[in-house]
LUMFI-942360 format. One record per residue (C-alpha): residue number from 1; residue in one letter; x, y, z. Coordinates in steps of 0.1 Angstrom, whole numbers. Example, Ala and Ser with C-alpha at 12.3 -4.5 7.8 and 13.67 -1.06 7.14 Angstrom:
+-----+---+-------+-------+-------+
|   k | r |     u |     v |     w |
+-----+---+-------+-------+-------+
|   1 | A |   123 |   -45 |    78 |
|   2 | S |   137 |   -11 |    71 |
+-----+---+-------+-------+-------+
END
This chain:
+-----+---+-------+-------+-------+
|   k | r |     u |     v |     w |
+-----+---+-------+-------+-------+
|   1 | X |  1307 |  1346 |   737 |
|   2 | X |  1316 |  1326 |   707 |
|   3 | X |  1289 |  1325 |   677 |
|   4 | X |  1289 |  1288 |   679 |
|   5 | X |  1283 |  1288 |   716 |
|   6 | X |  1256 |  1316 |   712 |
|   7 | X |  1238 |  1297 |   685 |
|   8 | X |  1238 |  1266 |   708 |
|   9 | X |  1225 |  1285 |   739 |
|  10 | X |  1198 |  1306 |   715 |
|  11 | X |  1177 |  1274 |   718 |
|  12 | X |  1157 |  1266 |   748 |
|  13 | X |  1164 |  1234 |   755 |
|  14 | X |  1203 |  1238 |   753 |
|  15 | X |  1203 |  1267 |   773 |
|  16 | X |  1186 |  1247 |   801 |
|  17 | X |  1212 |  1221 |   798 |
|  18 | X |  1241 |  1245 |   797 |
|  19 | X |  1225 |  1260 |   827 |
|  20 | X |  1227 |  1229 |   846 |
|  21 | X |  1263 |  1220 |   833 |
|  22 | X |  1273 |  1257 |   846 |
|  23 | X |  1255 |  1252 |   881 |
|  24 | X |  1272 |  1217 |   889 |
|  25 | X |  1306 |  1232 |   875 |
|  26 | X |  1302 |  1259 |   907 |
|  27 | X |  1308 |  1238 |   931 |
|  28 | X |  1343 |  1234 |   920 |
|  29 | X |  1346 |  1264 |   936 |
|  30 | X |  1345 |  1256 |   968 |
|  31 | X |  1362 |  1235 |   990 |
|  32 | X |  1377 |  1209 |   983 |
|  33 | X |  1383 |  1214 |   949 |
|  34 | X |  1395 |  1253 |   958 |
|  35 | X |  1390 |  1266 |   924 |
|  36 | X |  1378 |  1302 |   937 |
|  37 | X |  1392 |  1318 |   904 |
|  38 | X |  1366 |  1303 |   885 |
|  39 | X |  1335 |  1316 |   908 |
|  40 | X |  1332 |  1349 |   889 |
|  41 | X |  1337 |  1330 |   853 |
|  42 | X |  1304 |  1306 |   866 |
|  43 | X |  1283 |  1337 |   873 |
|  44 | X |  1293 |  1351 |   842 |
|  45 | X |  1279 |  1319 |   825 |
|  46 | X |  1244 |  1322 |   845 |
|  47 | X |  1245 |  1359 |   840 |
|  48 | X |  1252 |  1357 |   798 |
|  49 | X |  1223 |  1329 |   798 |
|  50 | X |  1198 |  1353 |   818 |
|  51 | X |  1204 |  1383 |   792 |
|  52 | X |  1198 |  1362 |   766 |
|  53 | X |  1166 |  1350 |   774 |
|  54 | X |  1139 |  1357 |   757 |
|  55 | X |  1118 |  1361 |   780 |
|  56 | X |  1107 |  1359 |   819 |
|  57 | X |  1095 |  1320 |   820 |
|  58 | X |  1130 |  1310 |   799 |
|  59 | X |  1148 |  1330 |   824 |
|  60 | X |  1129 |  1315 |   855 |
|  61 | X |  1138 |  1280 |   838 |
|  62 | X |  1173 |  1289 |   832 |
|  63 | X |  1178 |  1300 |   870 |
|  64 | X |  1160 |  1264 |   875 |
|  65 | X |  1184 |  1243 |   857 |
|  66 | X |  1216 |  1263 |   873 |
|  67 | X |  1205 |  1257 |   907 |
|  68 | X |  1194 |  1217 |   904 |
|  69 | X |  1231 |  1215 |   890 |
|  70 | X |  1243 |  1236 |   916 |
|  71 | X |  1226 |  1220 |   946 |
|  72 | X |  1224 |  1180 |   934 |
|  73 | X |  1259 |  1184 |   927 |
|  74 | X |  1268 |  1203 |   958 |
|  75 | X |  1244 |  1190 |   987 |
|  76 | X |  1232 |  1158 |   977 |
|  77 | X |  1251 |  1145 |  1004 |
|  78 | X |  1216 |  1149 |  1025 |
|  79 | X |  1210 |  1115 |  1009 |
|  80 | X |  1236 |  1098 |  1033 |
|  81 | X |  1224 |  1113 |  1064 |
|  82 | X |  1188 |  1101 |  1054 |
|  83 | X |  1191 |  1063 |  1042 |
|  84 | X |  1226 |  1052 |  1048 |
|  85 | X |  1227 |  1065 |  1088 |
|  86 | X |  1188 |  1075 |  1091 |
|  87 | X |  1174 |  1040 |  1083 |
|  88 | X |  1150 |  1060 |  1056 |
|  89 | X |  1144 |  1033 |  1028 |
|  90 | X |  1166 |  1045 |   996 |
|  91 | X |  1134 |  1048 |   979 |
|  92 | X |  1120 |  1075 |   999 |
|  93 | X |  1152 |  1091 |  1007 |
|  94 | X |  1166 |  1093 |   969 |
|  95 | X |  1131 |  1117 |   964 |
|  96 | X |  1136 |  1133 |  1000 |
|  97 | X |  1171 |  1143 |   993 |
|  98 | X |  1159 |  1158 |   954 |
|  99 | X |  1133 |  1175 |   966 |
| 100 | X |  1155 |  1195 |   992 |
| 101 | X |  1179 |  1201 |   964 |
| 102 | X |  1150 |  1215 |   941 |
| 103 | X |  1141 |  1236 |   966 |
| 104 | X |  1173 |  1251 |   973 |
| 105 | X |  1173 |  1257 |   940 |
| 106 | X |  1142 |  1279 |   938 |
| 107 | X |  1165 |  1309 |   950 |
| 108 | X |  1183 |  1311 |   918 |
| 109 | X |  1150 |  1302 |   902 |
| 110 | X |  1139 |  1331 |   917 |
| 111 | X |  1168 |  1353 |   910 |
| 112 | X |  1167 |  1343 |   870 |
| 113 | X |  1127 |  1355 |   868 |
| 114 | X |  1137 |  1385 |   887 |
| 115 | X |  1160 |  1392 |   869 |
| 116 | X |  1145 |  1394 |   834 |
| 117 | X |  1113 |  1405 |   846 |
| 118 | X |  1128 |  1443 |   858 |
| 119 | X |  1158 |  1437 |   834 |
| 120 | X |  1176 |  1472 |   830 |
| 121 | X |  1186 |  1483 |   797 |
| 122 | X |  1222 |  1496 |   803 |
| 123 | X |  1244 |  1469 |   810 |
| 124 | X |  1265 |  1481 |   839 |
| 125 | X |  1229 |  1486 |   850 |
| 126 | X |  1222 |  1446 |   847 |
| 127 | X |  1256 |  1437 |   865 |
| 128 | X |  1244 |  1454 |   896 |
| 129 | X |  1207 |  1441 |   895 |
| 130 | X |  1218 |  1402 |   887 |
| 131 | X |  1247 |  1411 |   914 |
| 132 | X |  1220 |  1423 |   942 |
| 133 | X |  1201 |  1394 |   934 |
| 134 | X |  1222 |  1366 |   939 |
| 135 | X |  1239 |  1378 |   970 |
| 136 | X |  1201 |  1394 |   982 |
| 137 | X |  1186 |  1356 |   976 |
| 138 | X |  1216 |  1343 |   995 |
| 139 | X |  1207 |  1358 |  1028 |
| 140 | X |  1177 |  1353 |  1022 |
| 141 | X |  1181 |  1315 |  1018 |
| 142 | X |  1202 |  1323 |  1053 |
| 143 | X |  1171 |  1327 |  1076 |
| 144 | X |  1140 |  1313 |  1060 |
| 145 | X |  1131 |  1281 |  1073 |
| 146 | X |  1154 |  1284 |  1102 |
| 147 | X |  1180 |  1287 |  1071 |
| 148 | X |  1202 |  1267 |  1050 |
| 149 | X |  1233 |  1291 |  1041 |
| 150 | X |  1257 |  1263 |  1026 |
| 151 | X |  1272 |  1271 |   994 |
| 152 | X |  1267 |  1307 |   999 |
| 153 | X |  1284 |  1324 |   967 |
| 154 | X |  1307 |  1342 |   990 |
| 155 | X |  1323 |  1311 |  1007 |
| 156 | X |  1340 |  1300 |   981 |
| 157 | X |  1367 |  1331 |   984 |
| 158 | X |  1374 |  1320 |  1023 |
| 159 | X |  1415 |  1323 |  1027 |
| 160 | X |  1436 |  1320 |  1001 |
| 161 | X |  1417 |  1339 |   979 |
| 162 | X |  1426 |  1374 |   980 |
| 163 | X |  1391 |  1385 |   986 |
| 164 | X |  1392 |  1373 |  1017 |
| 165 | X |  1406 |  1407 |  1036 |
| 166 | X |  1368 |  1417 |  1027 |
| 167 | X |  1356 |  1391 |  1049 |
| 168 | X |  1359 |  1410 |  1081 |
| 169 | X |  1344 |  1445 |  1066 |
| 170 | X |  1312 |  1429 |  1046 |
| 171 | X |  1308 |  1392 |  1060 |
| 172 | X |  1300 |  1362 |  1037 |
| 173 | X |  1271 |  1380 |  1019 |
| 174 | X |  1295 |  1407 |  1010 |
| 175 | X |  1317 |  1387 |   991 |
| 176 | X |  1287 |  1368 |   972 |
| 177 | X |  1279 |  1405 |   963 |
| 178 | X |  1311 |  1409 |   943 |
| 179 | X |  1320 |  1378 |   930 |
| 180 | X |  1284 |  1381 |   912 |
| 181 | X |  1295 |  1417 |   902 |
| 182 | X |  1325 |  1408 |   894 |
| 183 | X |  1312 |  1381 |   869 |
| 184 | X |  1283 |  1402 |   853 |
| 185 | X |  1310 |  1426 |   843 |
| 186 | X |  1331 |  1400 |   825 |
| 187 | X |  1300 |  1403 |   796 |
| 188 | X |  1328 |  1437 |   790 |
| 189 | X |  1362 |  1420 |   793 |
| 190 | X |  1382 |  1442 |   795 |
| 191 | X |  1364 |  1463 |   821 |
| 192 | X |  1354 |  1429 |   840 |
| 193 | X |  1386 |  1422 |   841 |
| 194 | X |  1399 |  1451 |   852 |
| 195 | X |  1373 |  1453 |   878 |
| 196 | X |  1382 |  1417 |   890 |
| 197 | X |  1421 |  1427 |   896 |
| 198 | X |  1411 |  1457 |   913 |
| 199 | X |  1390 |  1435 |   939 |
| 200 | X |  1415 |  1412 |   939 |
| 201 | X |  1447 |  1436 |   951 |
| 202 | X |  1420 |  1454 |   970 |
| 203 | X |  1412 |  1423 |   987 |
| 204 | X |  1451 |  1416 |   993 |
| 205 | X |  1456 |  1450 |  1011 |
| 206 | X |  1429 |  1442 |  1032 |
| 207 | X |  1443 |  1413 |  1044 |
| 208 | X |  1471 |  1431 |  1059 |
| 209 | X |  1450 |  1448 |  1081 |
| 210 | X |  1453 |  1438 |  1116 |
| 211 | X |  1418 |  1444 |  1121 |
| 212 | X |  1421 |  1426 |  1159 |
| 213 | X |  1455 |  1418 |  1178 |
| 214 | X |  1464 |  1389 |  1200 |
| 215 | X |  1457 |  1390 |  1241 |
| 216 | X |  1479 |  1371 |  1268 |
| 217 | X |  1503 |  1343 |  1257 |
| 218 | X |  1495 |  1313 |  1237 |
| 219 | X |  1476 |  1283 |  1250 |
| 220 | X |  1484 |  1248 |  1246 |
| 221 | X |  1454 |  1228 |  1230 |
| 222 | X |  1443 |  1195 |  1216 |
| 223 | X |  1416 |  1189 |  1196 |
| 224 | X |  1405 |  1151 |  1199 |
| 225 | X |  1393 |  1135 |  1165 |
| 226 | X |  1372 |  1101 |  1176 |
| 227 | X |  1363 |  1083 |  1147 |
| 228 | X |  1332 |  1067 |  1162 |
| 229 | X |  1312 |  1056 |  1134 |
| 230 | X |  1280 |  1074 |  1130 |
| 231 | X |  1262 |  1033 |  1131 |
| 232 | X |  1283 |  1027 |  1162 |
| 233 | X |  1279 |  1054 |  1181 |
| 234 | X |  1245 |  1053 |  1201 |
| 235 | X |  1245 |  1017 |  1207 |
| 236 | X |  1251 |  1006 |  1241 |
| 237 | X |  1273 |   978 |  1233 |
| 238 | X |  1300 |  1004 |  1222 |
| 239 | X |  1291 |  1028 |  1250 |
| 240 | X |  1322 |  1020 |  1275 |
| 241 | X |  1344 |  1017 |  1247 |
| 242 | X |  1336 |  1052 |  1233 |
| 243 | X |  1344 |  1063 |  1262 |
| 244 | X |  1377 |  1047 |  1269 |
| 245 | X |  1392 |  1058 |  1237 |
| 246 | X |  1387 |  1093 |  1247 |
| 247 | X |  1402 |  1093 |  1283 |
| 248 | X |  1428 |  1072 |  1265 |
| 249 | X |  1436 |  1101 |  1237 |
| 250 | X |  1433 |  1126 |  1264 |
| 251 | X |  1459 |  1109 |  1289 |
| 252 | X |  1484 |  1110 |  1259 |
| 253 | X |  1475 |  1143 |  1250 |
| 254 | X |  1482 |  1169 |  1276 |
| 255 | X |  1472 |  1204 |  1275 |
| 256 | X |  1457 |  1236 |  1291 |
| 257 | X |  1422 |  1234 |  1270 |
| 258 | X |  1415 |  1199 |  1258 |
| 259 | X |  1383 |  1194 |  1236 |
| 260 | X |  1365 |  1164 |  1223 |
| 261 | X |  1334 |  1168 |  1195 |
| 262 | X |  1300 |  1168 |  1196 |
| 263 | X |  1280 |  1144 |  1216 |
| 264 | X |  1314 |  1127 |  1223 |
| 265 | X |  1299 |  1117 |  1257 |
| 266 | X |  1269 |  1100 |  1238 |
| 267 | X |  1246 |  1100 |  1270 |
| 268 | X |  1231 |  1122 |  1286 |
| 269 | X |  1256 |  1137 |  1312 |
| 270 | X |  1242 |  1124 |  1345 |
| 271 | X |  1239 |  1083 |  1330 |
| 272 | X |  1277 |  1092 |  1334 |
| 273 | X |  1297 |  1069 |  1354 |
| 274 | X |  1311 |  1097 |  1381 |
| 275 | X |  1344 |  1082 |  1381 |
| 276 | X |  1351 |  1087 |  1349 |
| 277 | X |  1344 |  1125 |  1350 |
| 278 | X |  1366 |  1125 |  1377 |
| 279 | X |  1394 |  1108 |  1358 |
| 280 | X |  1387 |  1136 |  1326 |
| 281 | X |  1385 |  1164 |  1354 |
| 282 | X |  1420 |  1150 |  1367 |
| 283 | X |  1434 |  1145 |  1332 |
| 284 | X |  1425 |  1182 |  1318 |
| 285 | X |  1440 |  1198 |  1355 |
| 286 | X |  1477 |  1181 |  1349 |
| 287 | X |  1480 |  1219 |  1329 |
| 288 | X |  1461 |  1236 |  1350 |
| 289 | X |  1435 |  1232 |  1323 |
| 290 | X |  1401 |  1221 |  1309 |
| 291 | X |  1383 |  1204 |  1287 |
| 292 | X |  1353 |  1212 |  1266 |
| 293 | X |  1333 |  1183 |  1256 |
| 294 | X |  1301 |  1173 |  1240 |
| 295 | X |  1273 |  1155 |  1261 |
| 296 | X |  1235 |  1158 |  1265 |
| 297 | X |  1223 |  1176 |  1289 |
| 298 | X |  1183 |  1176 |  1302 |
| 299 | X |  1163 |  1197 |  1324 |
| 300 | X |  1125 |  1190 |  1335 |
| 301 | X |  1116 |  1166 |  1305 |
| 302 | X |  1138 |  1187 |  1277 |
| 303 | X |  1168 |  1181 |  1267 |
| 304 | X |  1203 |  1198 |  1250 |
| 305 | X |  1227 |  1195 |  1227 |
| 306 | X |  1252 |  1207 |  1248 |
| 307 | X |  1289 |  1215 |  1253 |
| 308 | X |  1299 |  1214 |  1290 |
| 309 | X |  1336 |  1223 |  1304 |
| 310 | X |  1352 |  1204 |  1332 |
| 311 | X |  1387 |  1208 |  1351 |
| 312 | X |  1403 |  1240 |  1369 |
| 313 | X |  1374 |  1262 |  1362 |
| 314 | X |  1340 |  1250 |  1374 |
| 315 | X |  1318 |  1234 |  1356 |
| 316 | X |  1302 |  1254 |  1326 |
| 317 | X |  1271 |  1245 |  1300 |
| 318 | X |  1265 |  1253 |  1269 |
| 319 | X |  1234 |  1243 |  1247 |
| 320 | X |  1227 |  1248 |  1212 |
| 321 | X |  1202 |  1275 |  1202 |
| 322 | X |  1202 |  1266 |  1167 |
| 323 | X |  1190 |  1233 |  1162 |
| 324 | X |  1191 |  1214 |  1126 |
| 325 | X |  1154 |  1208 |  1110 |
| 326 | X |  1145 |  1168 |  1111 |
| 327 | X |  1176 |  1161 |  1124 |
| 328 | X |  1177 |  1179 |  1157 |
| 329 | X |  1136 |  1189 |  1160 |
| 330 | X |  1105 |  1180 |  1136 |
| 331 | X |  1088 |  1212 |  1121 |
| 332 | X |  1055 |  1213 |  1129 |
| 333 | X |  1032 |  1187 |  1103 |
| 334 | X |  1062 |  1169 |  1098 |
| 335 | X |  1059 |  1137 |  1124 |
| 336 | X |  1050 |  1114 |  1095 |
| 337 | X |  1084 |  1118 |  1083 |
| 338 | X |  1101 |  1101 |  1114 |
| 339 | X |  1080 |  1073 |  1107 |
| 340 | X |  1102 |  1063 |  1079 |
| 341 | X |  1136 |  1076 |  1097 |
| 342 | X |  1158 |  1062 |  1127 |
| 343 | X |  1173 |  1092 |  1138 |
| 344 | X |  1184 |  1093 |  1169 |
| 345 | X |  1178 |  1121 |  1195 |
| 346 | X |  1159 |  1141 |  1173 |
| 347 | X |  1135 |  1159 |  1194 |
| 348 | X |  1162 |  1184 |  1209 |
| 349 | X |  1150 |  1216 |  1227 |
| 350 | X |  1168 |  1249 |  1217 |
| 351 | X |  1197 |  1263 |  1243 |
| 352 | X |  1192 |  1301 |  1250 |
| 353 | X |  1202 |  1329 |  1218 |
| 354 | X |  1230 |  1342 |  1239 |
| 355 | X |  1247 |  1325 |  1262 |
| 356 | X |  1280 |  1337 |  1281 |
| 357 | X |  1316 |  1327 |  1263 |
| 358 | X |  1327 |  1296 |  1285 |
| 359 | X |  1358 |  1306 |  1311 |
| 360 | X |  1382 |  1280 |  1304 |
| 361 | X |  1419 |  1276 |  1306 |
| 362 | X |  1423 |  1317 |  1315 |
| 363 | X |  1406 |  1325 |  1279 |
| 364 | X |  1371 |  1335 |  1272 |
| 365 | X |  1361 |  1309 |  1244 |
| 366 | X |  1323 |  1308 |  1224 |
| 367 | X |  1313 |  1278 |  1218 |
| 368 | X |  1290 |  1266 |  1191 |
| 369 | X |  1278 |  1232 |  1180 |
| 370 | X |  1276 |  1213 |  1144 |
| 371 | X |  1264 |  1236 |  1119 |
| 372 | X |  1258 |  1264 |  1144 |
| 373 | X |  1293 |  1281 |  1127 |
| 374 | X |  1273 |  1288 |  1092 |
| 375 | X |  1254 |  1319 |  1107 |
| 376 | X |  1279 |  1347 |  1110 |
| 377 | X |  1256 |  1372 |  1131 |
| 378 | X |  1249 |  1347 |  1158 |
| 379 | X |  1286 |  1339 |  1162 |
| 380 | X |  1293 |  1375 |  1166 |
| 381 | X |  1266 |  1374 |  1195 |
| 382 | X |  1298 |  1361 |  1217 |
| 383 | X |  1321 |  1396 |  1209 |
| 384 | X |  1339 |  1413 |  1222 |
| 385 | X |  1338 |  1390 |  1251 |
| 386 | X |  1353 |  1364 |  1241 |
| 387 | X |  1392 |  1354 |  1222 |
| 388 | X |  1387 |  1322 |  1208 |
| 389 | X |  1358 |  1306 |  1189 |
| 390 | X |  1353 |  1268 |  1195 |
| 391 | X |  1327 |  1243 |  1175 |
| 392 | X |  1321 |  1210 |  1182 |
| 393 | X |  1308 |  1188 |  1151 |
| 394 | X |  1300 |  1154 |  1141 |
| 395 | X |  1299 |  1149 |  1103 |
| 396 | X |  1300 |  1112 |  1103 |
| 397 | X |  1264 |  1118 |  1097 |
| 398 | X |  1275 |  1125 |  1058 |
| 399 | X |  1299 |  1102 |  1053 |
| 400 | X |  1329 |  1103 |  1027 |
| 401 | X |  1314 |  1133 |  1011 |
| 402 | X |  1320 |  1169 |  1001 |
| 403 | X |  1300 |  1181 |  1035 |
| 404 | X |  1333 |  1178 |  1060 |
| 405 | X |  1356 |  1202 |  1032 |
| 406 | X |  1330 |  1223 |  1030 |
| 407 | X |  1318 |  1231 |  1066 |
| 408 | X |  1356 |  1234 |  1075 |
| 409 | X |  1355 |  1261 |  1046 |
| 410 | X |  1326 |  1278 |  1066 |
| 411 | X |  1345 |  1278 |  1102 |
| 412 | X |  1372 |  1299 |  1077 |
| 413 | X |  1350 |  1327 |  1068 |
| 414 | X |  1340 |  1327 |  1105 |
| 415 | X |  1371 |  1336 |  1118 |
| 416 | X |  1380 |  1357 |  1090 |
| 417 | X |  1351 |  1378 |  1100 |
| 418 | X |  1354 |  1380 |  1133 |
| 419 | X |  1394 |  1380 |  1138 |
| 420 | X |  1390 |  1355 |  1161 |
| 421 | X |  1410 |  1317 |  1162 |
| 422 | X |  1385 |  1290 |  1157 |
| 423 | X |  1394 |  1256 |  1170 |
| 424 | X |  1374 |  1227 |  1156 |
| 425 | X |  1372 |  1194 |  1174 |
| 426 | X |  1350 |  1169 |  1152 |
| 427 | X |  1345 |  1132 |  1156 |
| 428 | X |  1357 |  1121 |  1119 |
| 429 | X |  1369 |  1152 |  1102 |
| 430 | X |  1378 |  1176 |  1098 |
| 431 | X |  1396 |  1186 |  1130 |
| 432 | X |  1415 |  1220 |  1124 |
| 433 | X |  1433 |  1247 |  1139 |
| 434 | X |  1421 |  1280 |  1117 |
| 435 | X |  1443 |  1312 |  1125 |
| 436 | X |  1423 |  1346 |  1131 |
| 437 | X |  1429 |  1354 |  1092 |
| 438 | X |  1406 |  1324 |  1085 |
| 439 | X |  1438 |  1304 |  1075 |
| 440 | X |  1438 |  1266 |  1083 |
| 441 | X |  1469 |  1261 |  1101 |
| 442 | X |  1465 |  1226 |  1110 |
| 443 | X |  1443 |  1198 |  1104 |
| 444 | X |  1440 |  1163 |  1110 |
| 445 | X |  1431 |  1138 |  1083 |
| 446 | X |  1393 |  1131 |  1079 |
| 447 | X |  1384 |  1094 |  1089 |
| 448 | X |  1408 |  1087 |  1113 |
| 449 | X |  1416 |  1085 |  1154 |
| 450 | X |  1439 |  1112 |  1167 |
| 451 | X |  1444 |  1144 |  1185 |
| 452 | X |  1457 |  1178 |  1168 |
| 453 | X |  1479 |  1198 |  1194 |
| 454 | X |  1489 |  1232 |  1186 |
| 455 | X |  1493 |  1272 |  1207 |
| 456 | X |  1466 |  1289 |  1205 |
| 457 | X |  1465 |  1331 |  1212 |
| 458 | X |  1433 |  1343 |  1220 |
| 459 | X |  1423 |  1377 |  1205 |
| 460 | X |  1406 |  1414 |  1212 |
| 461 | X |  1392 |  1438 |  1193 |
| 462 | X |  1362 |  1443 |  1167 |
| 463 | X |  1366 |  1439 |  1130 |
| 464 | X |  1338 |  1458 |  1112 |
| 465 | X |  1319 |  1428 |  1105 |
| 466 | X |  1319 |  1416 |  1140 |
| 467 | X |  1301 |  1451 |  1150 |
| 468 | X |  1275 |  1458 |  1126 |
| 469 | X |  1270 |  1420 |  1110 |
| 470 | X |  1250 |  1418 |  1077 |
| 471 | X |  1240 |  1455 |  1078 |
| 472 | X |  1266 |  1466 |  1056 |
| 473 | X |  1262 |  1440 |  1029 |
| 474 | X |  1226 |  1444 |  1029 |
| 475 | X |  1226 |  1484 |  1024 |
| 476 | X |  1255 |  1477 |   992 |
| 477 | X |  1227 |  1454 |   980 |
| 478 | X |  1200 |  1477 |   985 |
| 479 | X |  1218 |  1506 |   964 |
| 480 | X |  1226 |  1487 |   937 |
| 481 | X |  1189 |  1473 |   935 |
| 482 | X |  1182 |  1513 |   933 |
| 483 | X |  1210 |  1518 |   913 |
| 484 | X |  1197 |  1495 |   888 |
| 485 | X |  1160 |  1503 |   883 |
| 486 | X |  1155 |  1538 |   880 |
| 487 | X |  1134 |  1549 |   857 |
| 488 | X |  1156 |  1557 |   828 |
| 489 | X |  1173 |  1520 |   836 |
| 490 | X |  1140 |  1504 |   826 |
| 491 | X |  1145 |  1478 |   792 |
| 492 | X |  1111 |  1479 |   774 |
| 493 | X |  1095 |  1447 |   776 |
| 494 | X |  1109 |  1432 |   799 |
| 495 | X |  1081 |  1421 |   817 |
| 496 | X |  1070 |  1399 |   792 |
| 497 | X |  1058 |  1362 |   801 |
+-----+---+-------+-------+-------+
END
């Protein structure tokens, strides 16, 4: 690091600032910007500003300031979803949406005070504790609270970065693991360096691994892309002409295994008119086909977020098990808060953890539902069973933000971990076709009506990932947590407050 730069970042203040200017430049990483060359240059920055510290509370501030830039830059887009289509007032939801942020950003606050509280002394030592704890805090961030994995370190290296042919041995986590290795070691250049081209050509060999291989011929599809406008779409006035736009889109869009997004059918399945299920049932068989669609289904007082198929095959159901906090179900202490939103359907019951792949158009395809794709080991639930992975989304909620780029990012890593096609069918974007390498192969343009048609293979076969999930990942970071704090590893004082 220059002297000038290490002068400037000696002082608190400017090291909290140059924290937060580090954390908002990381999400330049990931899509849309792309930039996944830079990830391990940002977790060098964090990683030089920890060392440096003097101390654990500097560090615990310094992981602070990285992850409010990281997060506020990254997710604010919660604000949308809470006062532009909620109905919160903007000066509840401004707060709401910052204090989400902040604490998303505990995990790096968390991983900074870790970090210089059992700082090692060696530094190949500190590159695999500050490597263990970013991708360690990741998972963790994963689960708790039902979870919240987006912008997971490891994302931003989905296809084309060449670390993607790790993807389908060590999962998302994995990756997070070495990029944050990868930029601890750049404090030696010319062994971090060396250590990054070495993952990266190790990451390219990977990726000509066949680690699953295609099953029967290829299927037609069309994904259907409706545009409804998040403010349009539950009101009854708009109802019949929802509903024509997709019969419409689907009679000029033939194929064996048609599907439309999430709550497409914005009823619940039986205030259906029966004629006009008939009609999609008719239009999906022309192929000999299907169609899966998104409806709301209810049983005995609950009801589902739910995917159901219709055509040759009979009828099928899907719910979602993995339902979105506030926006799907109210945690428990939380009823206060609808008070002050508008949010539609919101009291969702959860589908079962596994549920059989659905049977449609000769393939075995697993469904999942809006952010359902951002939890690897419950994707993997569906394998070996089924081919050909399948969400069904609605982003609208978000608006012209980074959220759409970003989730399609996710749906990459998913099928480069699984080796498995996914298809995505969303209502305003962003409606791809993603290859079993986790390349995008087509995609429609966000905002706007229309139907992507492509051939789809479905595939067999386990990649590593698919058969043993986060296991891997987690043992790699529990070595180099040992690895790191032996007892000759120990820096004295380094527990100081």
């Amino acid at each position: 690091m220059p002297e000038s730069v290490q002068h400037y970042t000696s002082r608190p203040a400017a090291r909290y600032a140059a924290s937060a200017l580090i954390g908002a430049a990381g999400v330049l990483c990931f899509a849309p910007f792309g930039l996944f060359w830079l990830a391990p240059l940002v977790w060098f920055g964090l990683f030089r500003l920890l060392c440096r510290a003097e101390n654990t509370r500097q560090a615990t501030l310094t992981g602070l300031g990285f992850g409010l830039g990281f997060f506020l830059t990254g997710v604010s887009w919660v604000y949308v979803s809470l006062s532009v289509f909620g109905g919160m007032p903007w000066w509840l939801a401004g707060p709401a949406a910052f204090l989400f942020c902040a604490v998303m950003a505990l995990f790096p606050t968390a991983a900074g005070a870790a970090f210089k509280r059992w700082q090692p002394l060696q530094p190949w030592r500190q590159a695999l504790l500050f490597a263990a704890l970013v991708a360690g805090l990741d998972w963790v961030k994963s689960w708790l609270f039902t979870g919240f994995p987006w912008l997971t370190v490891g994302y931003s290296q989905a296809a084309p970065s060449p670390l993607a042919g790790f993807a389908p041995i060590l999962g998302v986590h994995g990756l997070s693991l070495l990029v944050a290795l990868a930029g601890a070691l750049l404090c030696r250049w010319r062994s971090g360096l060396a250590f990054a081209a070495l993952l990266a050509i190790a990451g390219f060999g990977l990726r000509q691994i066949p680690w699953t291989t295609p099953a029967g011929d290829p299927i037609e599809v069309a994904l259907v892309q409706g545009n409804v406008p998040q403010e349009m779409k539950f009101r009854p006035e708009v109802f019949l002409r929802t509903l024509d736009r997709y019969r419409q889109l689907m009679a000029e869009n033939p194929a064996q295994l048609t599907i439309l997004p999430e709550t497409a059918l914005p009823a619940f399945i039986d205030q259906i008119p029966a004629d006009y299920l008939d009609e999609l049932k008719a239009l999906a068989r022309r192929r000999h086909g299907d169609l899966i669609v998104g409806t709301l289904t209810g049983d005995g007082g609950r009801y589902f977020n739910s995917a159901i198929s219709l055509g040759s095959s009979p009828m099928q159901v899907y719910s979602k098990s993995h339902l979105v906090p506030f926006g799907e179900f109210i945690p428990a202490g939380f009823a206060w808060f609808m008070a002050y939103a508008d949010i539609p359907m919101s009291a969702f019951t959860r589908g079962p953890e596994t549920q059989a792949p659905l049977a449609v158009a000769g393939r075995q395809v697993a469904a999942n539902i809006c952010y359902e794709d951002v939890f690897g080991e419950e994707i993997i639930r569906a394998l070996p069973q089924a081919g050909i992975l399948a969400n069904l989304s609605n982003t609208a909620w978000f608006g012209h933000s980074l959220a759409q780029p970003q989730h399609l990012q996710i749906a990459q890593m998913r099928a480069a971990e699984t080796g498995r096609p996914m298809l995505r069918a969303t209502n305003t974007g962003m409606t791809a076709i993603i290859d079993a390498r986790g390349e995008v192969s087509a995609a429609l343009p966000a905002f706007q009506t229309g139907v992507l048609r492509g051939a789809v293979r479905a595939y067999t076969g386990m990649t590593p990932y698919a058969r043993f999930g986060n296991w891997p990942a987690l043992a790699l970071i529990a070595l180099f947590v040992l690895l790191a704090l032996t007892a000759d590893g120990r820096r004295a004082g380094a527990n100081r407050p």
